[in-house]
ModelCIF file with pLDDT and N, C-alpha, C, O atoms, coordinates in Angstrom:
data_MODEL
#
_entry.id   MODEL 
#
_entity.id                         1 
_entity.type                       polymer 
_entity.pdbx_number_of_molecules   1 
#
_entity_poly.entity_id                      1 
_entity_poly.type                           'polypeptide(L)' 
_entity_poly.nstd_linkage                   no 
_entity_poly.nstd_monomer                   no 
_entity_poly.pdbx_seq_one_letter_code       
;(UNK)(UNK)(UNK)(UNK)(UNK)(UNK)(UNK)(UNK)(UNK)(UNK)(UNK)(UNK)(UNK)(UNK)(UNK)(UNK)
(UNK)(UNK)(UNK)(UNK)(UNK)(UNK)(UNK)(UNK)(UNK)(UNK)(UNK)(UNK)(UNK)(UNK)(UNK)(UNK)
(UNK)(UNK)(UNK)(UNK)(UNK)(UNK)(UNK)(UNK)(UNK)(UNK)(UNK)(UNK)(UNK)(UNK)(UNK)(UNK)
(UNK)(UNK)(UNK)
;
_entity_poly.pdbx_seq_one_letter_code_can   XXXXXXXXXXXXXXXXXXXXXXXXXXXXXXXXXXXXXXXXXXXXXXXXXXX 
_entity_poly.pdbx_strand_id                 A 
#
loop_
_entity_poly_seq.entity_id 
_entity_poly_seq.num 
_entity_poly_seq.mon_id 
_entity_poly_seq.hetero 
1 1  UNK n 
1 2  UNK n 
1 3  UNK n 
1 4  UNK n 
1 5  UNK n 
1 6  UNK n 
1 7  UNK n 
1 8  UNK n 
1 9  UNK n 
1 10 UNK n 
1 11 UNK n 
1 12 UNK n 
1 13 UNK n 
1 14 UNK n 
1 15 UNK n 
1 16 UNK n 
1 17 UNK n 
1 18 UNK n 
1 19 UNK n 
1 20 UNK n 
1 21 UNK n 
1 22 UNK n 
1 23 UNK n 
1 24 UNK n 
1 25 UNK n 
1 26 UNK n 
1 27 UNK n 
1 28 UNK n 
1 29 UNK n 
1 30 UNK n 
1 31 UNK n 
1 32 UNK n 
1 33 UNK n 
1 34 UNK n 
1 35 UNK n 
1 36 UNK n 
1 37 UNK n 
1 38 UNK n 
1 39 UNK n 
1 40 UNK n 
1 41 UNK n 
1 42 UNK n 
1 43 UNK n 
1 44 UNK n 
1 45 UNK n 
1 46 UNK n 
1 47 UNK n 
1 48 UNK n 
1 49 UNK n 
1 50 UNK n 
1 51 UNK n 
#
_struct_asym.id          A 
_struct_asym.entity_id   1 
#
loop_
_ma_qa_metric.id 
_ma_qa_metric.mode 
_ma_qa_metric.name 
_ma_qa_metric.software_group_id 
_ma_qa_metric.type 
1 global pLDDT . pLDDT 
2 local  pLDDT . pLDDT 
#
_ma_qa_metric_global.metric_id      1 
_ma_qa_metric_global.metric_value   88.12 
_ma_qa_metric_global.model_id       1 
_ma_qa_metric_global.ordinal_id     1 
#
loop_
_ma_qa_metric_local.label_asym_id 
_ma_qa_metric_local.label_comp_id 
_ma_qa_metric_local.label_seq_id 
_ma_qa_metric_local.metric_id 
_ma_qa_metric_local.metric_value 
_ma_qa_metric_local.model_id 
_ma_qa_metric_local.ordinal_id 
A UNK 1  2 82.00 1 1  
A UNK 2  2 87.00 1 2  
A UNK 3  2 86.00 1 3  
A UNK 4  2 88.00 1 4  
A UNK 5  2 91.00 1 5  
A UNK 6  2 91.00 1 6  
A UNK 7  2 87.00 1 7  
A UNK 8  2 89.00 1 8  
A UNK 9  2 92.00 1 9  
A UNK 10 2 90.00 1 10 
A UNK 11 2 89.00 1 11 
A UNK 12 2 91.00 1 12 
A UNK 13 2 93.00 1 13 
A UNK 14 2 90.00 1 14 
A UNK 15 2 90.00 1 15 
A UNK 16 2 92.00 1 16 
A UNK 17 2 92.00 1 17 
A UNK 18 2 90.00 1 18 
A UNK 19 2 92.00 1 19 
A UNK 20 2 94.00 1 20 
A UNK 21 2 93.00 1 21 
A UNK 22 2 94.00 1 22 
A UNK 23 2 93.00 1 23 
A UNK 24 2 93.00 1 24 
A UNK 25 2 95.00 1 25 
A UNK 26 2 94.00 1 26 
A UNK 27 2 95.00 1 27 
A UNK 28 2 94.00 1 28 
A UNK 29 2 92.00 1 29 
A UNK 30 2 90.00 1 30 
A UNK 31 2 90.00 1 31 
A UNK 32 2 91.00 1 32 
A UNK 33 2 91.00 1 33 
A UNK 34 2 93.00 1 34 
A UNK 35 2 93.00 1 35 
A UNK 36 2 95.00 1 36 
A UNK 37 2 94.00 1 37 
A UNK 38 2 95.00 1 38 
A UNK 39 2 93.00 1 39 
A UNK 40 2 90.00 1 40 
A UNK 41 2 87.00 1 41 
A UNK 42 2 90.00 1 42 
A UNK 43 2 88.00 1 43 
A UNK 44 2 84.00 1 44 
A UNK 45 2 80.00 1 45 
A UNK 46 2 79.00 1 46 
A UNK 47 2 75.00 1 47 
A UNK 48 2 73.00 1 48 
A UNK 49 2 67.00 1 49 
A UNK 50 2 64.00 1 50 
A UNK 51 2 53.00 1 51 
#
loop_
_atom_site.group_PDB 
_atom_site.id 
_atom_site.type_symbol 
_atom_site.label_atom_id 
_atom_site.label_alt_id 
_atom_site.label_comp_id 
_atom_site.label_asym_id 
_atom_site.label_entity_id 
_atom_site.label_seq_id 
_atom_site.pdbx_PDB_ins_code 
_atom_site.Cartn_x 
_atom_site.Cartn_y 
_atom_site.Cartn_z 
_atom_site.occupancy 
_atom_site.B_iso_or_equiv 
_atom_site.pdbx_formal_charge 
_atom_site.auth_seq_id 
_atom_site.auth_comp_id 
_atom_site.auth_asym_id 
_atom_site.auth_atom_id 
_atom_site.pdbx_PDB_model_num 
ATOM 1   N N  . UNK A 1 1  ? 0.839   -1.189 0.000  1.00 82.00 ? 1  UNK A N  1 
ATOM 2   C CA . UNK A 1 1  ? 0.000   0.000  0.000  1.00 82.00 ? 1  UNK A CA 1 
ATOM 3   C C  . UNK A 1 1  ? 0.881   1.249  0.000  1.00 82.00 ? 1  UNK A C  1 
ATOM 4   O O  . UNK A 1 1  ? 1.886   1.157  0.706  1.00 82.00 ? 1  UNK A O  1 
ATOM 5   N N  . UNK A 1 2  ? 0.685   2.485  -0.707 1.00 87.00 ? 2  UNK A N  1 
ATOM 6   C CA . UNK A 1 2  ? 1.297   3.942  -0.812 1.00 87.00 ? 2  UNK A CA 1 
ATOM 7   C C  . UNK A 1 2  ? 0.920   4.250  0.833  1.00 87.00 ? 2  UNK A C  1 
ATOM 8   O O  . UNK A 1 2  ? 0.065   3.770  1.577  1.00 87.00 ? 2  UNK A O  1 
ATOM 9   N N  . UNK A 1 3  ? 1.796   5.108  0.997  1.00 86.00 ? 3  UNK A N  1 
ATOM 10  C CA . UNK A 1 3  ? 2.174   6.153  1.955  1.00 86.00 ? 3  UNK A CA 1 
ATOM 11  C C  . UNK A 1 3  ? 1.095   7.109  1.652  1.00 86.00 ? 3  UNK A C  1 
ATOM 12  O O  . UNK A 1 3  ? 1.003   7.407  0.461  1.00 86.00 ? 3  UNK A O  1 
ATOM 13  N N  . UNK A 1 4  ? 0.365   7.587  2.359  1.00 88.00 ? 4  UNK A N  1 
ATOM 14  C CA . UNK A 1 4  ? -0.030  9.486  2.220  1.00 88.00 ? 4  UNK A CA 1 
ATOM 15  C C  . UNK A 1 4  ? 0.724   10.045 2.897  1.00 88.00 ? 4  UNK A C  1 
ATOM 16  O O  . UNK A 1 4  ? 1.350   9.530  3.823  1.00 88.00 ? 4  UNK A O  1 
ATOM 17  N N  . UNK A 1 5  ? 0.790   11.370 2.486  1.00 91.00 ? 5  UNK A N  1 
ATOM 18  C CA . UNK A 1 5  ? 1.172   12.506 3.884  1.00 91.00 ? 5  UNK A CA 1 
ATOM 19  C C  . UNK A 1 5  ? 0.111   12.330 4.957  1.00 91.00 ? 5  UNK A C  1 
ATOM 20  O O  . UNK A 1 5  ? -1.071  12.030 4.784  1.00 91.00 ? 5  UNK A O  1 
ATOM 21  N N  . UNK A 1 6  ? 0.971   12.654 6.496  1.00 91.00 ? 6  UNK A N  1 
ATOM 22  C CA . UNK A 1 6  ? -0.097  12.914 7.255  1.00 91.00 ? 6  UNK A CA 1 
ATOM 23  C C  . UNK A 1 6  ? -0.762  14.371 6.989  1.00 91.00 ? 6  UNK A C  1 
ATOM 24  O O  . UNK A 1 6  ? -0.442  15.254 6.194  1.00 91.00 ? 6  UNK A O  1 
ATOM 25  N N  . UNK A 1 7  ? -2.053  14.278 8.173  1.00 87.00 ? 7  UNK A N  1 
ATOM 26  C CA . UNK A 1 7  ? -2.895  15.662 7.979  1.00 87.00 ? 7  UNK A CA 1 
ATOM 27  C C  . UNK A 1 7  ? -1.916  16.802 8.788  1.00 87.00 ? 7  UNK A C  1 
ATOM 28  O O  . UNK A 1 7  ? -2.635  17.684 9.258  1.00 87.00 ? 7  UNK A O  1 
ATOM 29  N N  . UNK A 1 8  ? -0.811  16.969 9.008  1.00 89.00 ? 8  UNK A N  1 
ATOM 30  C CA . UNK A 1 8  ? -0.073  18.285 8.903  1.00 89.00 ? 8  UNK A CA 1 
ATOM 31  C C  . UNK A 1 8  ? 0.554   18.249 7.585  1.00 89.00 ? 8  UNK A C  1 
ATOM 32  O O  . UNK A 1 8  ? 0.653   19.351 7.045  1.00 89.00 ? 8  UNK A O  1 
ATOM 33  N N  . UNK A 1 9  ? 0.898   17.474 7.090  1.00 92.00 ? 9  UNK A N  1 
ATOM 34  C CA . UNK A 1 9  ? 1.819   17.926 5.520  1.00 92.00 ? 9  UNK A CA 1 
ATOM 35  C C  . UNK A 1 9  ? 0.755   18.031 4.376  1.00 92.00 ? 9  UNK A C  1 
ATOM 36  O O  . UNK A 1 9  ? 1.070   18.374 3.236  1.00 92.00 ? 9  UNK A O  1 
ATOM 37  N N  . UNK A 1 10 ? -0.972  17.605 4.879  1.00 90.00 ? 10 UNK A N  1 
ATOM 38  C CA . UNK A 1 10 ? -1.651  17.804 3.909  1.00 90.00 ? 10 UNK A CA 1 
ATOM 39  C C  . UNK A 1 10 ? -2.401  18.825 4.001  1.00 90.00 ? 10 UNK A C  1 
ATOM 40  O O  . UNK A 1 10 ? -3.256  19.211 3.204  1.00 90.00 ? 10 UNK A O  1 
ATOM 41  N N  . UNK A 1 11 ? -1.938  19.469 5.427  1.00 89.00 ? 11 UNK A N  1 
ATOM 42  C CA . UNK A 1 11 ? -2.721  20.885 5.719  1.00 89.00 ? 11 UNK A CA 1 
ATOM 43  C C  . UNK A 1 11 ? -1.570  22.110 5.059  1.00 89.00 ? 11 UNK A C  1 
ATOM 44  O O  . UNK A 1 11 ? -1.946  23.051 4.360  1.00 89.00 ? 11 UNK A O  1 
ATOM 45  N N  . UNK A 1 12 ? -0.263  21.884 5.413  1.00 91.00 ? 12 UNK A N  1 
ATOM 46  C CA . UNK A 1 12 ? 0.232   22.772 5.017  1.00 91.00 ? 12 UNK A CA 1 
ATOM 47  C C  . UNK A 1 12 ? 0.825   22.899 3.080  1.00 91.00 ? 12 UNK A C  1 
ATOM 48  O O  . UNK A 1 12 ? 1.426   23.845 2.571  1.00 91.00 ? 12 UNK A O  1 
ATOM 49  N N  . UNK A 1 13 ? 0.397   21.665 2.435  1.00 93.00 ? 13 UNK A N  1 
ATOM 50  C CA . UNK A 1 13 ? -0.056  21.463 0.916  1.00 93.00 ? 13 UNK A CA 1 
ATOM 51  C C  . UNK A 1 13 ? -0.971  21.882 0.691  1.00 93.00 ? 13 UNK A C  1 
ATOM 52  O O  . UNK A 1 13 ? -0.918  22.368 -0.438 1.00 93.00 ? 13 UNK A O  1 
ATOM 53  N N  . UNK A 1 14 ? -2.347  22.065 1.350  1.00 90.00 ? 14 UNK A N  1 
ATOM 54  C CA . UNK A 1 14 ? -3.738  22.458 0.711  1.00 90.00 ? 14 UNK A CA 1 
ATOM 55  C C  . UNK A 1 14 ? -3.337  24.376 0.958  1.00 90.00 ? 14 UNK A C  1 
ATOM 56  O O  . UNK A 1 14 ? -3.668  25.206 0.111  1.00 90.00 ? 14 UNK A O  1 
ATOM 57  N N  . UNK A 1 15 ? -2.786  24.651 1.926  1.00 90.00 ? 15 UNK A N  1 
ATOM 58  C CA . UNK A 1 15 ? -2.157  25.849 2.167  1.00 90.00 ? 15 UNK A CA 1 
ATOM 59  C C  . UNK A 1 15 ? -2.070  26.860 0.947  1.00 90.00 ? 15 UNK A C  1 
ATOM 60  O O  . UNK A 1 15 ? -2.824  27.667 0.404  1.00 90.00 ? 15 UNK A O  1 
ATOM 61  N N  . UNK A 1 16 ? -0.458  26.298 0.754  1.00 92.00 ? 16 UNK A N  1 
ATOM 62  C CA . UNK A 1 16 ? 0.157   26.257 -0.551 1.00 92.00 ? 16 UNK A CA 1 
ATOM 63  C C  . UNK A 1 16 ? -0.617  26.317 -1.718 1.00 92.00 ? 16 UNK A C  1 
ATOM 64  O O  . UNK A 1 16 ? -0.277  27.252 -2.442 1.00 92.00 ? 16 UNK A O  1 
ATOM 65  N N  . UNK A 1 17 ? -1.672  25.543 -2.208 1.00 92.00 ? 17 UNK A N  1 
ATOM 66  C CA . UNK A 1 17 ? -2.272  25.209 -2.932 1.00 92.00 ? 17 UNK A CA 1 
ATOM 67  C C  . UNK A 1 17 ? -3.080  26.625 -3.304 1.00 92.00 ? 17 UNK A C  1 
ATOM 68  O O  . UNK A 1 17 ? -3.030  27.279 -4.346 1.00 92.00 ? 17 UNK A O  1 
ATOM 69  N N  . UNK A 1 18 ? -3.931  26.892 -1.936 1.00 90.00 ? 18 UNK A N  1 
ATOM 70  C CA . UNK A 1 18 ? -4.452  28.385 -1.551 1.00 90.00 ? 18 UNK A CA 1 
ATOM 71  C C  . UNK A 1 18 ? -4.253  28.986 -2.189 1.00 90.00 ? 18 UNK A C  1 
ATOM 72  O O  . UNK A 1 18 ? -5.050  29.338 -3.058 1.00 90.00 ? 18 UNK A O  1 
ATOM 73  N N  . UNK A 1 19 ? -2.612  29.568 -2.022 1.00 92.00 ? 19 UNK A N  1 
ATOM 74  C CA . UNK A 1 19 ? -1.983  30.573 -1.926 1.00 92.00 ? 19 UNK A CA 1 
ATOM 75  C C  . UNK A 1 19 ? -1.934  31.010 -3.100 1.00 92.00 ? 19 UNK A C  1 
ATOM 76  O O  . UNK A 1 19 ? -2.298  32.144 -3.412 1.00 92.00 ? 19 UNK A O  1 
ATOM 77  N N  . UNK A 1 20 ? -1.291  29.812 -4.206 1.00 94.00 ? 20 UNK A N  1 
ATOM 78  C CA . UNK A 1 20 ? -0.951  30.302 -5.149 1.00 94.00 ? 20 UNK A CA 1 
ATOM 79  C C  . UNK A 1 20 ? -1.549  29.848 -6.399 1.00 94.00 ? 20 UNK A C  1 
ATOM 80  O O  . UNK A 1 20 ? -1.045  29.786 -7.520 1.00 94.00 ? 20 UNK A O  1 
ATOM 81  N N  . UNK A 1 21 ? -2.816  29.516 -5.964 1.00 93.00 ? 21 UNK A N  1 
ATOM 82  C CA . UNK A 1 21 ? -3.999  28.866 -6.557 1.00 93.00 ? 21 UNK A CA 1 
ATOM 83  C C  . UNK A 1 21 ? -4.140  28.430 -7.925 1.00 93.00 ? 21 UNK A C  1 
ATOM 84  O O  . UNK A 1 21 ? -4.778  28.769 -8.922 1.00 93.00 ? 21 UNK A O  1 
ATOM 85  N N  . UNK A 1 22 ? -2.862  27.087 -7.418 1.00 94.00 ? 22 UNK A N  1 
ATOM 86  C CA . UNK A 1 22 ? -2.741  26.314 -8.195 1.00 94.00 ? 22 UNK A CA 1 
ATOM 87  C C  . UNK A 1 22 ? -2.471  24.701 -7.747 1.00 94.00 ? 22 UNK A C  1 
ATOM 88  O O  . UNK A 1 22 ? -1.787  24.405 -6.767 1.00 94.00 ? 22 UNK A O  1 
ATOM 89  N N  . UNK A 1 23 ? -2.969  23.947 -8.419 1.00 93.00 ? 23 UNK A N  1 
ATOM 90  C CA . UNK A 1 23 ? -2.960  22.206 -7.579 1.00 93.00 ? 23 UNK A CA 1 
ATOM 91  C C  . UNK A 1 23 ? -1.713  21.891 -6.933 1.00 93.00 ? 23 UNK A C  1 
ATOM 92  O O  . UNK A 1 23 ? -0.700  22.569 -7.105 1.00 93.00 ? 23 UNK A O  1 
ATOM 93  N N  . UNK A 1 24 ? -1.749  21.224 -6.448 1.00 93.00 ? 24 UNK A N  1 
ATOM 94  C CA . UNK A 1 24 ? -0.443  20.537 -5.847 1.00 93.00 ? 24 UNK A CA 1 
ATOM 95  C C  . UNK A 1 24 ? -0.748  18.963 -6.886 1.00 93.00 ? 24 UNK A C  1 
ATOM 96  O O  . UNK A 1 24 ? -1.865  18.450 -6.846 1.00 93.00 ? 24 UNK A O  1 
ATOM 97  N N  . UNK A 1 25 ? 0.148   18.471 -7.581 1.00 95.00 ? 25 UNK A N  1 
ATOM 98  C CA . UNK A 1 25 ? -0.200  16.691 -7.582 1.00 95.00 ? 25 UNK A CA 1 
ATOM 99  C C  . UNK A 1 25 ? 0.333   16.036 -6.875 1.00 95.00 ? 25 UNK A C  1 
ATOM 100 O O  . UNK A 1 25 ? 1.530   16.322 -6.857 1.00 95.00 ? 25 UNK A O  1 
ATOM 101 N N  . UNK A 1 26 ? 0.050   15.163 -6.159 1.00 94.00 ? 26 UNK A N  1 
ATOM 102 C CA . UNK A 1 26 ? 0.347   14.162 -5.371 1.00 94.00 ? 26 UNK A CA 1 
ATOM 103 C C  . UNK A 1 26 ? 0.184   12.860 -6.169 1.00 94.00 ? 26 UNK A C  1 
ATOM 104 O O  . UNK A 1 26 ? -0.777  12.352 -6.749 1.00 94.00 ? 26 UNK A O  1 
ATOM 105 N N  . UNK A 1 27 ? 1.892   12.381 -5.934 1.00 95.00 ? 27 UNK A N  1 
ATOM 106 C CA . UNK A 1 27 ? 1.951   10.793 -6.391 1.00 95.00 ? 27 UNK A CA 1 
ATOM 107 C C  . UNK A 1 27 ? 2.084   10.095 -5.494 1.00 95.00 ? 27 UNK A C  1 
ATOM 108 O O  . UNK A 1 27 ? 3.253   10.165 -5.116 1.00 95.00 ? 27 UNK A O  1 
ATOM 109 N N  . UNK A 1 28 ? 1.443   9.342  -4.838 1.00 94.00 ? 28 UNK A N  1 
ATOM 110 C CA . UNK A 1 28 ? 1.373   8.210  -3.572 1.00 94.00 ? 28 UNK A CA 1 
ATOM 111 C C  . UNK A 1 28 ? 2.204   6.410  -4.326 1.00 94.00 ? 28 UNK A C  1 
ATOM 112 O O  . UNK A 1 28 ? 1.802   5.610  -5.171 1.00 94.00 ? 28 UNK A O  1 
ATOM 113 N N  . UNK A 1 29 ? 3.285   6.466  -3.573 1.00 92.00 ? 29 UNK A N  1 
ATOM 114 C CA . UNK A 1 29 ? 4.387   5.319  -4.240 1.00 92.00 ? 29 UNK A CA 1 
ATOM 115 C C  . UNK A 1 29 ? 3.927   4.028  -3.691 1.00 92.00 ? 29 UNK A C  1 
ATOM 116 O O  . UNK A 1 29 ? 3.730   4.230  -2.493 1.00 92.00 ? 29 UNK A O  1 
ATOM 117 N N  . UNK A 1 30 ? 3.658   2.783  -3.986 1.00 90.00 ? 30 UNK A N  1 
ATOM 118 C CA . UNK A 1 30 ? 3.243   1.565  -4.157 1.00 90.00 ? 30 UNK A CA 1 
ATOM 119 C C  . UNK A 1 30 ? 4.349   0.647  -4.262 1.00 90.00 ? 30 UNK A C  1 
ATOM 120 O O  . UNK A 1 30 ? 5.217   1.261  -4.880 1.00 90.00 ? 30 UNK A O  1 
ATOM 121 N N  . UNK A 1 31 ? 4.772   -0.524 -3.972 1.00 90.00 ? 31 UNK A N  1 
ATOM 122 C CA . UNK A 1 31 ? 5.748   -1.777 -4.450 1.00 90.00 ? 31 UNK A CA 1 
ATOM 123 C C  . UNK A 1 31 ? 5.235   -1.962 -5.909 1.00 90.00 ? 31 UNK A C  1 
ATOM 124 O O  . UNK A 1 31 ? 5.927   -2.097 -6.918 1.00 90.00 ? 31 UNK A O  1 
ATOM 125 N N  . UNK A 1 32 ? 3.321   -1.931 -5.771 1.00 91.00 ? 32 UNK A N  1 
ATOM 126 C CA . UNK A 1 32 ? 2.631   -2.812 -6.693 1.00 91.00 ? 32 UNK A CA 1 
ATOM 127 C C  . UNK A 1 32 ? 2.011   -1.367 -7.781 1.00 91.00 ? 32 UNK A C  1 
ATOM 128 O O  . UNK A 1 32 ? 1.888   -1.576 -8.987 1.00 91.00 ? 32 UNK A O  1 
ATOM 129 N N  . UNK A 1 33 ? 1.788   -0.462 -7.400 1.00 91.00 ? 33 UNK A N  1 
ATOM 130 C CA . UNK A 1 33 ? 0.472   0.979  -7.369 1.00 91.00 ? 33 UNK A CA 1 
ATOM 131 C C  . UNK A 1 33 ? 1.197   2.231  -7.159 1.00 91.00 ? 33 UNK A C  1 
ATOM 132 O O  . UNK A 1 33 ? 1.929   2.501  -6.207 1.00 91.00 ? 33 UNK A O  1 
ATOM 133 N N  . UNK A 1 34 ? 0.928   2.903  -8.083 1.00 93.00 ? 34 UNK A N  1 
ATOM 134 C CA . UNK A 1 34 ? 1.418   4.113  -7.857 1.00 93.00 ? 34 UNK A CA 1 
ATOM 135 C C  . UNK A 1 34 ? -0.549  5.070  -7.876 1.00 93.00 ? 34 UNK A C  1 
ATOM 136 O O  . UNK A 1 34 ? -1.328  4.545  -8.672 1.00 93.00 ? 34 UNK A O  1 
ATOM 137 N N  . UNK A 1 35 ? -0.896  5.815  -7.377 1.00 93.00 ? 35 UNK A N  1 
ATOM 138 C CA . UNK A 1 35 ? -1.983  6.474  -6.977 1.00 93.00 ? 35 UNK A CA 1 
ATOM 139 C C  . UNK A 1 35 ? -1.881  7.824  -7.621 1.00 93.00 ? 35 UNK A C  1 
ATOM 140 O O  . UNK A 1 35 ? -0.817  8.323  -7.253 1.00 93.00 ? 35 UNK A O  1 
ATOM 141 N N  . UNK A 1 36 ? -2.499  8.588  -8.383 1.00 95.00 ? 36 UNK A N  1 
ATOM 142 C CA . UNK A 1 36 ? -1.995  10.153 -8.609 1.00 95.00 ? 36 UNK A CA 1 
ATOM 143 C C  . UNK A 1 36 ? -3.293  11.116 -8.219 1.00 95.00 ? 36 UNK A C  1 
ATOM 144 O O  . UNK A 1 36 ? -4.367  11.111 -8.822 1.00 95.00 ? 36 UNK A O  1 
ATOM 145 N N  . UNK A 1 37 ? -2.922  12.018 -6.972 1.00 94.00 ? 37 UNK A N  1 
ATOM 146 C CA . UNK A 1 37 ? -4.131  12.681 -6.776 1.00 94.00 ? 37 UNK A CA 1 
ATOM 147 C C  . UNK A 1 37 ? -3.986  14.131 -7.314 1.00 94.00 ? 37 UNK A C  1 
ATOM 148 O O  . UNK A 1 37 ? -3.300  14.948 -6.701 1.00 94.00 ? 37 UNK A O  1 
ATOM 149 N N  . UNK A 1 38 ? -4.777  14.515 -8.714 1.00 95.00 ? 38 UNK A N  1 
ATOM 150 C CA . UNK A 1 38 ? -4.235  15.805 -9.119 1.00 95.00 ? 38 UNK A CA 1 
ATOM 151 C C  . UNK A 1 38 ? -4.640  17.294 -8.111 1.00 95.00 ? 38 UNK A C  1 
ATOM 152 O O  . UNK A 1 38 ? -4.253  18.427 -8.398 1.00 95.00 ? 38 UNK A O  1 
ATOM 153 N N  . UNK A 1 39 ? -5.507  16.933 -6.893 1.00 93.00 ? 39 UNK A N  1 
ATOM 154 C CA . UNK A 1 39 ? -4.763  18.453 -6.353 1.00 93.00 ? 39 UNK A CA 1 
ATOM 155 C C  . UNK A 1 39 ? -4.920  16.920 -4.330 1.00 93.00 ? 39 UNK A C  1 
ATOM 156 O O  . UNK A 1 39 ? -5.316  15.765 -4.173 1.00 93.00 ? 39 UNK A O  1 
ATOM 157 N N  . UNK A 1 40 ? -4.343  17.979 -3.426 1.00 90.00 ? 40 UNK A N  1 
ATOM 158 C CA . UNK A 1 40 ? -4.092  17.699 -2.233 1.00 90.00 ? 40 UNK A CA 1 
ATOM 159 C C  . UNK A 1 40 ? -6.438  17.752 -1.803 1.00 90.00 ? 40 UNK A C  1 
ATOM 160 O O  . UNK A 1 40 ? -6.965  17.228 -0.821 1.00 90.00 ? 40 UNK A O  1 
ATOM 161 N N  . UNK A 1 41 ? -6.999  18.340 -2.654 1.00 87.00 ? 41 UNK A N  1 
ATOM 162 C CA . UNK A 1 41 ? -8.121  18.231 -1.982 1.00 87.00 ? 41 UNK A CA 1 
ATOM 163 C C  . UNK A 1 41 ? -8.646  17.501 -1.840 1.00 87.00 ? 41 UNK A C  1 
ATOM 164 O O  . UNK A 1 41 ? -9.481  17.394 -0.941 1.00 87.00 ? 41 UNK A O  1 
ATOM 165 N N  . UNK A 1 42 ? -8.202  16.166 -3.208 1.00 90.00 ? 42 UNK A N  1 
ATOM 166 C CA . UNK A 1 42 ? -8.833  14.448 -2.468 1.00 90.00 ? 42 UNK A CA 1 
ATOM 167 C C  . UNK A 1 42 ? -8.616  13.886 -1.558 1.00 90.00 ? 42 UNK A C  1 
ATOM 168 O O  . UNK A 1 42 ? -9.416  13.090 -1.067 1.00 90.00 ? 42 UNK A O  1 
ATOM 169 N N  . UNK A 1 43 ? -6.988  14.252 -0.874 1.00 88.00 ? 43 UNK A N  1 
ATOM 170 C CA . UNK A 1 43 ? -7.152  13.617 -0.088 1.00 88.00 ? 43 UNK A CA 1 
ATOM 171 C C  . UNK A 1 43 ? -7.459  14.374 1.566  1.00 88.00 ? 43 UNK A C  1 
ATOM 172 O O  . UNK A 1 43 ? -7.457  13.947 2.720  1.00 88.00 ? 43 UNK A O  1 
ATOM 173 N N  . UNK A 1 44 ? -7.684  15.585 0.970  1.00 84.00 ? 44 UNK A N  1 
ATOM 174 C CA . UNK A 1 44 ? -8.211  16.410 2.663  1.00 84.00 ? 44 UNK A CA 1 
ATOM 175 C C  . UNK A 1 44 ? -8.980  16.766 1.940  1.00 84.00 ? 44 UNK A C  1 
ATOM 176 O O  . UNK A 1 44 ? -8.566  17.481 1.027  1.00 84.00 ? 44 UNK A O  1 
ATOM 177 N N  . UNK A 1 45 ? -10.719 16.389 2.006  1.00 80.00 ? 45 UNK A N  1 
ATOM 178 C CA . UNK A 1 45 ? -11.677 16.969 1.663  1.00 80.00 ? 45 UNK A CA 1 
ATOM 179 C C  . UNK A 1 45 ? -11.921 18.051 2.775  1.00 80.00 ? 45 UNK A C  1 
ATOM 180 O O  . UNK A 1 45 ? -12.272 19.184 2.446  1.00 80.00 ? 45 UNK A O  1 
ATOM 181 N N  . UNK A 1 46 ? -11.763 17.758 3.893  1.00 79.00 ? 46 UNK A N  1 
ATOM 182 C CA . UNK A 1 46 ? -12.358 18.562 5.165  1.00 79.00 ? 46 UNK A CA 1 
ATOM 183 C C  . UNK A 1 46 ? -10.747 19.409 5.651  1.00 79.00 ? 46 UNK A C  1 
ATOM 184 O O  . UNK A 1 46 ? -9.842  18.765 6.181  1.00 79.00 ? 46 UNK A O  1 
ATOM 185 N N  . UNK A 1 47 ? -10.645 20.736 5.390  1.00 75.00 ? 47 UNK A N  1 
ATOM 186 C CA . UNK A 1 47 ? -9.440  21.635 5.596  1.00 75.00 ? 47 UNK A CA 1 
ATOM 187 C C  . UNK A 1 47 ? -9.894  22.729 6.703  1.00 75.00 ? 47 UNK A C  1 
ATOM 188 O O  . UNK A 1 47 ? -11.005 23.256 6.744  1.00 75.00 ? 47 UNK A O  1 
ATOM 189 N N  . UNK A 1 48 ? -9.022  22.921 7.423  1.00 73.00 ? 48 UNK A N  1 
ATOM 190 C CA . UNK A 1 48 ? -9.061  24.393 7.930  1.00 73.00 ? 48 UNK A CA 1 
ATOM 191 C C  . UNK A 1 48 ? -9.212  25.799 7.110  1.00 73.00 ? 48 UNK A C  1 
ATOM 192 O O  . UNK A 1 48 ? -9.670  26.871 7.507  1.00 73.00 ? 48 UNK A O  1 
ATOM 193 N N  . UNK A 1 49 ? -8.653  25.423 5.776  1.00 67.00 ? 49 UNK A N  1 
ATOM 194 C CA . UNK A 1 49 ? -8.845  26.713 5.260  1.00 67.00 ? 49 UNK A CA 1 
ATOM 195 C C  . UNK A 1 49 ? -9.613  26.612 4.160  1.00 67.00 ? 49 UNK A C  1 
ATOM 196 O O  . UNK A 1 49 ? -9.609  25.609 3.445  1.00 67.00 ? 49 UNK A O  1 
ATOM 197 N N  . UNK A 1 50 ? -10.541 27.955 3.883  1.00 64.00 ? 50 UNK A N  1 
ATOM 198 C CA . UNK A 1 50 ? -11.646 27.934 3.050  1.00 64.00 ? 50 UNK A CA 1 
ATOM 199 C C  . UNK A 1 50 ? -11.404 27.827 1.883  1.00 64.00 ? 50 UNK A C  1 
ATOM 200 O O  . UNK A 1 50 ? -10.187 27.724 1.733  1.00 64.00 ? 50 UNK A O  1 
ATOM 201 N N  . UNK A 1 51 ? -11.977 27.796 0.895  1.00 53.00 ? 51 UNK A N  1 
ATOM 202 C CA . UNK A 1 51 ? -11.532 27.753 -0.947 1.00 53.00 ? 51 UNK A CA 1 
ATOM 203 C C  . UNK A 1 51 ? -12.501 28.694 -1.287 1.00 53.00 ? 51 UNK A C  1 
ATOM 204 O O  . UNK A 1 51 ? -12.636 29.044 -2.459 1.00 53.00 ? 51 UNK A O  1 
#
């Protein structure tokens, strides 16, 4: 199974994301699976900060 970031490295990515309002992609690495989430908001639907 891939790694995620935890919810501080995906709070301070959705941040980022904010800021300069543009996606972050996230590639989540696999033995078997590689995962590609094109912005950080799939995988923090629920953020501290607003959109």
């Amino acid at each position: 199974m891939p790694i995620s970031p935890c919810g501080i490295c995906r709070q301070v990515l959705i941040e980022t994301e904010t800021r300069f309002a543009h996606p972050v992609r996230i590639l989540l690495y696999g033995r078997k699976a590689t995962y590609v989430a094109d912005s950080i908001k799939q995988l923090m639907p629920l953020s501290f900060t607003e959109f």
